[in-house]
C-alpha positions as a Markdown table, in Angstrom:
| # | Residue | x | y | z |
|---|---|---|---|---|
| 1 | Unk | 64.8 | 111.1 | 106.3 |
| 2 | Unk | 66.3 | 108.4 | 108.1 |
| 3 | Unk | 69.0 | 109.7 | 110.7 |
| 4 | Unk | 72.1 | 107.1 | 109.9 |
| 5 | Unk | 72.8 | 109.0 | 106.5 |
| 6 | Unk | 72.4 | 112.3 | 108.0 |
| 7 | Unk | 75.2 | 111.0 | 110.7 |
| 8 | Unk | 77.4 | 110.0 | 107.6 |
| 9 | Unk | 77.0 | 113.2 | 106.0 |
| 10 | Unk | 78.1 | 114.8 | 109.4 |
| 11 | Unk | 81.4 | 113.0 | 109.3 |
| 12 | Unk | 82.0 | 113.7 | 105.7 |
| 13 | Unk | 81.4 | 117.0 | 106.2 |
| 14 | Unk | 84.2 | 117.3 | 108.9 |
| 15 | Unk | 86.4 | 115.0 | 106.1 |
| 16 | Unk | 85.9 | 117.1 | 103.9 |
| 17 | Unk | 86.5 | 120.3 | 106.3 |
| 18 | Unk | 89.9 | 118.5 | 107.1 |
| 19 | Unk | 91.1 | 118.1 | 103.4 |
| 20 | Unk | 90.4 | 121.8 | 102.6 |
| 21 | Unk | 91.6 | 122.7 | 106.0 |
| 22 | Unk | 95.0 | 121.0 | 105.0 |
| 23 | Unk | 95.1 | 121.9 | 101.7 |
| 24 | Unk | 95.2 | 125.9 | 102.4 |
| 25 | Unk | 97.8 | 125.0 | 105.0 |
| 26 | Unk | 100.5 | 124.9 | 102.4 |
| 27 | Unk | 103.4 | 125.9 | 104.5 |
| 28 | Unk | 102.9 | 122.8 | 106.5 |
| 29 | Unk | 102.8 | 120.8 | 103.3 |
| 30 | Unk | 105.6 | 122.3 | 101.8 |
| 31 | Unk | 107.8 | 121.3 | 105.5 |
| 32 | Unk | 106.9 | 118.1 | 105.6 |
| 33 | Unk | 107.8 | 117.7 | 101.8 |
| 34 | Unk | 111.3 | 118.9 | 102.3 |
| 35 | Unk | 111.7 | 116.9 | 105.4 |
| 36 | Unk | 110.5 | 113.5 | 103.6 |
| 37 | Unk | 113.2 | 114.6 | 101.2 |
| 38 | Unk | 115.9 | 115.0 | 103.8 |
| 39 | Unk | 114.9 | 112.1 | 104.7 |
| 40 | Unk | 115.1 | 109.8 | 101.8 |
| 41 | Unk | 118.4 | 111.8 | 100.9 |
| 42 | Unk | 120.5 | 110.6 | 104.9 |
| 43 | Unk | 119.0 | 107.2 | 104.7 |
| 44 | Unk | 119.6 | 107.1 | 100.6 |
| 45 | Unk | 123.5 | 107.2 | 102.3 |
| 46 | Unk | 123.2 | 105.4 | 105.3 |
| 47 | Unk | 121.9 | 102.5 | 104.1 |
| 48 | Unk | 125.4 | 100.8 | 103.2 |
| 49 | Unk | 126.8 | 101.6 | 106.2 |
| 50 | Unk | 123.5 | 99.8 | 108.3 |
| 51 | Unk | 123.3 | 97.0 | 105.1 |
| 52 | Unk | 127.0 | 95.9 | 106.2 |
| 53 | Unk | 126.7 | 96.1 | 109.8 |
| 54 | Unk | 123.3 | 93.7 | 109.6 |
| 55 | Unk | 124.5 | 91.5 | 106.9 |
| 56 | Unk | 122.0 | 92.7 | 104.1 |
| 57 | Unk | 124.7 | 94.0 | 101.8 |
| 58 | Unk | 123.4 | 91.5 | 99.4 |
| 59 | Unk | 120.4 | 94.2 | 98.7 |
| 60 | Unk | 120.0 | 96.0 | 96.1 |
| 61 | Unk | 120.2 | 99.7 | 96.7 |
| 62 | Unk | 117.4 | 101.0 | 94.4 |
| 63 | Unk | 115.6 | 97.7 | 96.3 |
| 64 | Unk | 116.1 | 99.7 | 99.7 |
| 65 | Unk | 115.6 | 103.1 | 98.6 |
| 66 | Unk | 112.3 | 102.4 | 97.3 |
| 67 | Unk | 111.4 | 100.6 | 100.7 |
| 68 | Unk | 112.8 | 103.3 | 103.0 |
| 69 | Unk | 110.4 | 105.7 | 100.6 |
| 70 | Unk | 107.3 | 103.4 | 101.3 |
| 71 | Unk | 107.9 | 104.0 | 104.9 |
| 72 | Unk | 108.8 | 107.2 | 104.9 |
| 73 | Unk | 105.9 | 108.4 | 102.8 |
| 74 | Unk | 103.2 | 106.8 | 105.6 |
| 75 | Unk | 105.2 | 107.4 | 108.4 |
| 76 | Unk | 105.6 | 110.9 | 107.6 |
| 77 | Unk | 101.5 | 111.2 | 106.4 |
| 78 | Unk | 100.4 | 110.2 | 109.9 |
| 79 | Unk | 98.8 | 113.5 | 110.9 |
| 80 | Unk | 99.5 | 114.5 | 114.9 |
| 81 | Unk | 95.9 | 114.3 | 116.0 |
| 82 | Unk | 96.9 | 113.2 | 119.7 |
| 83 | Unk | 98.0 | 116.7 | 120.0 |
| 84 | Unk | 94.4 | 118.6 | 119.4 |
| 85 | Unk | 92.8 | 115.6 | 121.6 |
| 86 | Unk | 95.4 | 116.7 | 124.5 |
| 87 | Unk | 94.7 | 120.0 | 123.9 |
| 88 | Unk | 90.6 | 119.1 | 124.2 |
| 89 | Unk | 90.8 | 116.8 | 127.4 |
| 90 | Unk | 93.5 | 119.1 | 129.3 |
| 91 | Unk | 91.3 | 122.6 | 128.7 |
| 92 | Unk | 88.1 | 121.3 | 129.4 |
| 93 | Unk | 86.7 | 121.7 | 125.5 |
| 94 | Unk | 85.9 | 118.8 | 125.5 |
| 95 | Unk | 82.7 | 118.7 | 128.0 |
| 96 | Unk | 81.7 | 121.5 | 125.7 |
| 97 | Unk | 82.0 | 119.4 | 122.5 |
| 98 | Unk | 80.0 | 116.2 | 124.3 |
| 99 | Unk | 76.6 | 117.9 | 123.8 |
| 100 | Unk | 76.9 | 117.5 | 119.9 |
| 101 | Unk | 74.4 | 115.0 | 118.3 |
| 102 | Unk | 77.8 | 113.6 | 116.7 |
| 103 | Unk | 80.6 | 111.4 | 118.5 |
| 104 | Unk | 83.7 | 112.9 | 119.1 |
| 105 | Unk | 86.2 | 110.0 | 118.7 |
| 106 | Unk | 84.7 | 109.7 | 115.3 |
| 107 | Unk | 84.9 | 113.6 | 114.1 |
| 108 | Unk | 88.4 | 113.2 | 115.6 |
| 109 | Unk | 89.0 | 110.3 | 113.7 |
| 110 | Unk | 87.3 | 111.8 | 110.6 |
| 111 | Unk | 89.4 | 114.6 | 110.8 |
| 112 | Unk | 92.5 | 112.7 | 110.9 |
| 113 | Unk | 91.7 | 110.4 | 107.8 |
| 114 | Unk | 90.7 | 114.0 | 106.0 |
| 115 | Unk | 94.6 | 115.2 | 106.7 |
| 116 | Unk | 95.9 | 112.0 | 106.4 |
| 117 | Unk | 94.4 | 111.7 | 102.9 |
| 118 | Unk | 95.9 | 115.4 | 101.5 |
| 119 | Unk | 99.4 | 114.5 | 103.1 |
| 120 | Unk | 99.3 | 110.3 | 101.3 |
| 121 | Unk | 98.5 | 112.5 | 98.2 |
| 122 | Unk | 101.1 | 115.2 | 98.1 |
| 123 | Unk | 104.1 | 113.2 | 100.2 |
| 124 | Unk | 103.4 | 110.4 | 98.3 |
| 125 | Unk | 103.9 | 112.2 | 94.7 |
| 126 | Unk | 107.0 | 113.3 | 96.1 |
| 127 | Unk | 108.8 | 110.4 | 97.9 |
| 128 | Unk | 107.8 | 108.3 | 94.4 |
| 129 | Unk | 109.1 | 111.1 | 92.2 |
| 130 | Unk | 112.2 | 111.5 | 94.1 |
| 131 | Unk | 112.9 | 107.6 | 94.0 |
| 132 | Unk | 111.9 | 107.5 | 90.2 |
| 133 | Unk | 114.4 | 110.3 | 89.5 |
| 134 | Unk | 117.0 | 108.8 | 92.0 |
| 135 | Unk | 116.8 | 105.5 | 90.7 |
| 136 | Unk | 115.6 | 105.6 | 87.0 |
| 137 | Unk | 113.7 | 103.2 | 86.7 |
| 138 | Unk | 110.0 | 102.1 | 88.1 |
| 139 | Unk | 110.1 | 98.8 | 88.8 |
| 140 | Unk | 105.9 | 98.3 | 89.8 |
| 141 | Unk | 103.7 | 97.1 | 87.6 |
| 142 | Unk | 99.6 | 99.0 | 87.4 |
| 143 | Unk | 98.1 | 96.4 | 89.8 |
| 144 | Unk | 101.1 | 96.4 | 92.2 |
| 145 | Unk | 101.3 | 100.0 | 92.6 |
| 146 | Unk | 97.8 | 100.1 | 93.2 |
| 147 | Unk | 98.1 | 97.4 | 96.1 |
| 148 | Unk | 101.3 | 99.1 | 97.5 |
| 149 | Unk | 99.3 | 102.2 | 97.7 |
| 150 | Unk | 95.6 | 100.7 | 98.7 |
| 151 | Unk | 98.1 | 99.5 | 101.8 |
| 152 | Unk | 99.8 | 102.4 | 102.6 |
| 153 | Unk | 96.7 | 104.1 | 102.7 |
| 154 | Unk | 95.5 | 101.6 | 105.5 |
| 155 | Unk | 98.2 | 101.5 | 107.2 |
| 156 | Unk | 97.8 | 105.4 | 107.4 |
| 157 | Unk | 94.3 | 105.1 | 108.9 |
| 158 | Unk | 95.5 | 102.3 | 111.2 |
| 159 | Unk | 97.9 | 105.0 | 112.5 |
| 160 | Unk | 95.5 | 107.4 | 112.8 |
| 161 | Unk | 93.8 | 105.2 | 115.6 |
| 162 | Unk | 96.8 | 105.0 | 117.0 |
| 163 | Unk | 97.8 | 108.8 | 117.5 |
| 164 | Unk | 94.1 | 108.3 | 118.9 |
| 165 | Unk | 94.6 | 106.5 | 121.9 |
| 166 | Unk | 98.2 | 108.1 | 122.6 |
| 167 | Unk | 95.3 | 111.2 | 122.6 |
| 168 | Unk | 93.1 | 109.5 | 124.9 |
| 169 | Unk | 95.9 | 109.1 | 127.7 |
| 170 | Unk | 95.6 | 112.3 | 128.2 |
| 171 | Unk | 92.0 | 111.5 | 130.5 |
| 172 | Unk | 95.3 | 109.9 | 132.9 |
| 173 | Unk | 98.6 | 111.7 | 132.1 |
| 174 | Unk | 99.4 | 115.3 | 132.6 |
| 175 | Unk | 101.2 | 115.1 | 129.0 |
| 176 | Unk | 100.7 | 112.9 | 126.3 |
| 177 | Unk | 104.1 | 113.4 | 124.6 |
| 178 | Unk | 106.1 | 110.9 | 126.6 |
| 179 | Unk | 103.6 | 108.2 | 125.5 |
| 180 | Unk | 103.9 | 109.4 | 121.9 |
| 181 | Unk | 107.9 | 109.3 | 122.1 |
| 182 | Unk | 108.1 | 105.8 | 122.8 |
| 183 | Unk | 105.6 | 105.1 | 120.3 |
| 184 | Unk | 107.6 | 106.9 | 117.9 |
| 185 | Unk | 110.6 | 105.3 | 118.9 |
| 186 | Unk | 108.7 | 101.3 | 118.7 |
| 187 | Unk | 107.8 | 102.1 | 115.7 |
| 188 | Unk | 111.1 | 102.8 | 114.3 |
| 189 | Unk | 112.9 | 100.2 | 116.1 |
| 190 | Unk | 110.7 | 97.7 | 115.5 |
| 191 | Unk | 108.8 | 98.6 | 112.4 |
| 192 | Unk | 112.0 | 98.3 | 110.3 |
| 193 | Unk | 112.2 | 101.7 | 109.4 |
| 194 | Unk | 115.8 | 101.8 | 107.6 |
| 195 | Unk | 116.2 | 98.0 | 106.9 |
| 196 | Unk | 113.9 | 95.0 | 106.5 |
| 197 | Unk | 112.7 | 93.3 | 110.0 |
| 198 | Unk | 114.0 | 90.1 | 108.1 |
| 199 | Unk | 118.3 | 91.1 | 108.3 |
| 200 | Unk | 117.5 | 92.0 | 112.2 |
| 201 | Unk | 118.3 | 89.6 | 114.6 |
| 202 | Unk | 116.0 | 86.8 | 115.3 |
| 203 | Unk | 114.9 | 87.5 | 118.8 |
| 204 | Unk | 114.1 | 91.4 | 117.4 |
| 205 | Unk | 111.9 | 89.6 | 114.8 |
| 206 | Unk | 110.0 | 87.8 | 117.2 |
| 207 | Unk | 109.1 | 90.8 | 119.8 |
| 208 | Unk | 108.2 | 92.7 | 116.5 |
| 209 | Unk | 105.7 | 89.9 | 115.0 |
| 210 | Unk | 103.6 | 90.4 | 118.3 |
| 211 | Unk | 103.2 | 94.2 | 117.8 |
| 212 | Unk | 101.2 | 96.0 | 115.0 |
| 213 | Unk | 104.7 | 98.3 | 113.9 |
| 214 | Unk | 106.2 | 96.2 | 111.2 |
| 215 | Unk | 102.5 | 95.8 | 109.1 |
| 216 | Unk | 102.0 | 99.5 | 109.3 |
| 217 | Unk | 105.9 | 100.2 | 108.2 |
| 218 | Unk | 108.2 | 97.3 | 107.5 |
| 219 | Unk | 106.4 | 94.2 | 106.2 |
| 220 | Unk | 104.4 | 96.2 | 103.8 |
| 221 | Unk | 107.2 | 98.4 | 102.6 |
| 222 | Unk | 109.0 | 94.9 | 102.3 |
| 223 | Unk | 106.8 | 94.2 | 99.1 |
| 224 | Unk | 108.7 | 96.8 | 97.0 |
| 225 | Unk | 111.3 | 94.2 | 97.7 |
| 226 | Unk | 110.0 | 90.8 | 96.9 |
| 227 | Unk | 106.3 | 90.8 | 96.0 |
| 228 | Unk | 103.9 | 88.2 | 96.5 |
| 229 | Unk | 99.9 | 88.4 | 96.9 |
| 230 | Unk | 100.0 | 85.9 | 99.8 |
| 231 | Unk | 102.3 | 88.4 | 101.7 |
| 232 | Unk | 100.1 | 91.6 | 100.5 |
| 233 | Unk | 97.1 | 89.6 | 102.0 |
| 234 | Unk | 99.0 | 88.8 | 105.0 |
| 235 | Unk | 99.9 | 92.8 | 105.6 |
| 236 | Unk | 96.2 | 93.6 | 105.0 |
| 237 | Unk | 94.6 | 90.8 | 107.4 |
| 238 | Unk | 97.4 | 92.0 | 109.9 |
| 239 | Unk | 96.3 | 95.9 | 109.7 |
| 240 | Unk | 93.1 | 94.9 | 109.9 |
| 241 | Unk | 93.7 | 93.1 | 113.1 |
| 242 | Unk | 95.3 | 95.5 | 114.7 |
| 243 | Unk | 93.2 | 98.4 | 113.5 |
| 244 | Unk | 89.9 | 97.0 | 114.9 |
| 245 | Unk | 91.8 | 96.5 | 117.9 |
| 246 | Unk | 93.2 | 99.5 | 118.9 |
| 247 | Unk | 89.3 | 100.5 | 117.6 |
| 248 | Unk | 88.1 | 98.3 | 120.1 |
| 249 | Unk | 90.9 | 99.7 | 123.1 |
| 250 | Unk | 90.0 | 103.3 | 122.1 |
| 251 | Unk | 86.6 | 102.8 | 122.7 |
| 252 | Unk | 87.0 | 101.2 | 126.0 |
| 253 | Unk | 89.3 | 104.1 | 127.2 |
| 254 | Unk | 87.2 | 106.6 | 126.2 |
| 255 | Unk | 84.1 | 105.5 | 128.2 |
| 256 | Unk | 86.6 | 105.3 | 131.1 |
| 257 | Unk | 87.9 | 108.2 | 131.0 |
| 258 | Unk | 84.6 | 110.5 | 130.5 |
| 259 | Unk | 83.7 | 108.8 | 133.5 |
| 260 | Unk | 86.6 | 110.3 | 135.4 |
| 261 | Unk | 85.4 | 113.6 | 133.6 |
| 262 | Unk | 82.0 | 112.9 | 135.2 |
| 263 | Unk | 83.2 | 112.2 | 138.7 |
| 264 | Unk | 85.5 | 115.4 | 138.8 |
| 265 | Unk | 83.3 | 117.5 | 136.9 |
């Protein structure tokens, strides 16, 4: 039997280990349910207020309430694997985990797509019912929806790799959760988390065009807004992009840092 399928299999396994994992964890599902619900209900309210202020009272409000859902529903899906790869670098586990004929950045990241996928499912059947039943009306068509959630689901797994490298920091940092603050905090700000990147100012636009936040949150939630498939291709190319190269960072720090592990034992 030829080794590269058995390697699949291996990660699959751990996959699938992760969805069951998650899915007997229902407390944790049930929280982050009723947070995504709180919320969709502030910003279902605050939105007039911030519309005015940045001159996009000209929105429609079941336009922005399905937009704030779509970003909502991924940001809130993005499981915390930094913390578990902190927890593995800091204790020493990992050194015991290297001997494994398996690689642990991808069991790590195999893990987080498996808890990423049960919390898309779950939060997303709630942020879209919630929005239906707000609103009244579903205003996707089959094929839309589809794409909407085909790219949600990547932009998930682009955050994954992400939460990855703020992980990986911890081969150089004492704590990791300063790094994952101000990525948190970018990714609001600049991802257009409330309001469209396009009724910010123009200089935010610019800075946020150079970084990967507004195709994992903004620019795709922007579709449930006005829909095109050039600007659905353009998300997708961009998560791409930026997914192989935070792939491409990750790997890089990685071998760096288990060569500080090396050195100091």
């Amino acid at each position: 039997m030829s080794k590269k399928p058995l390697m699949v299999s291996k990660y699959l396994f751990i996959f699938n280990l992760a969805v069951i994992q998650s899915l007997k964890n229902s407390k944790a599902l049930l929280g982050l349910s009723l947070f995504l619900l709180t919320c969709l209900l502030i910003f279902a309210h605050l939105w007039k207020i911030a519309a005015a202020k940045m001159g996009a009272a000209h929105l429609h409000p079941d336009q922005l309430l399905w937009y704030i859902a779509l970003n909502e529903w991924v940001l809130i899906s993005i499981p915390e694997i930094h913390v578990g790869m902190e927890q593995d670098l800091r204790s020493g586990k990992l050194a015991y985990l290297l001997p494994r004929p398996i690689s642990y950045l991808k069991s790590m990241f195999f893990e987080g797509l498996g808890m990423l996928t049960v919390n898309l499912l779950v939060l997303g059947a709630v942020a879209f019912l919630f929005t239906w039943w707000r609103i009244g009306i579903f205003p996707f068509e089959g094929r839309i929806l589809i794409l909407l959630l085909a790219l949600g689901a990547l932009a998930g797994a682009v955050g994954v790799i992400f939460q990855m490298l703020v992980g990986i920091s911890a081969f150089w940092l004492q704590e990791v959760s300063p790094f994952n603050w101000i990525w948190e905090k970018l990714l609001f700000a600049l991802g257009g988390l409330i309001l469209p990147l396009a009724v910010y100012p123009l200089w935010i636009q610019n800075i946020a065009y150079w970084t990967p936040f507004p195709a994992i949150l903004g620019e795709r939630s922007a579709l449930a807004i006005d829909f095109s498939y050039t600007a659905a291709l353009h998300v997708a190319l961009s998560l791409l992009f930026w997914g192989l190269l935070a792939l491409g960072c990750l790997s890089l720090l990685y071998r760096k840092g288990l060569k500080i592990l090396t050195v100091e034992g």
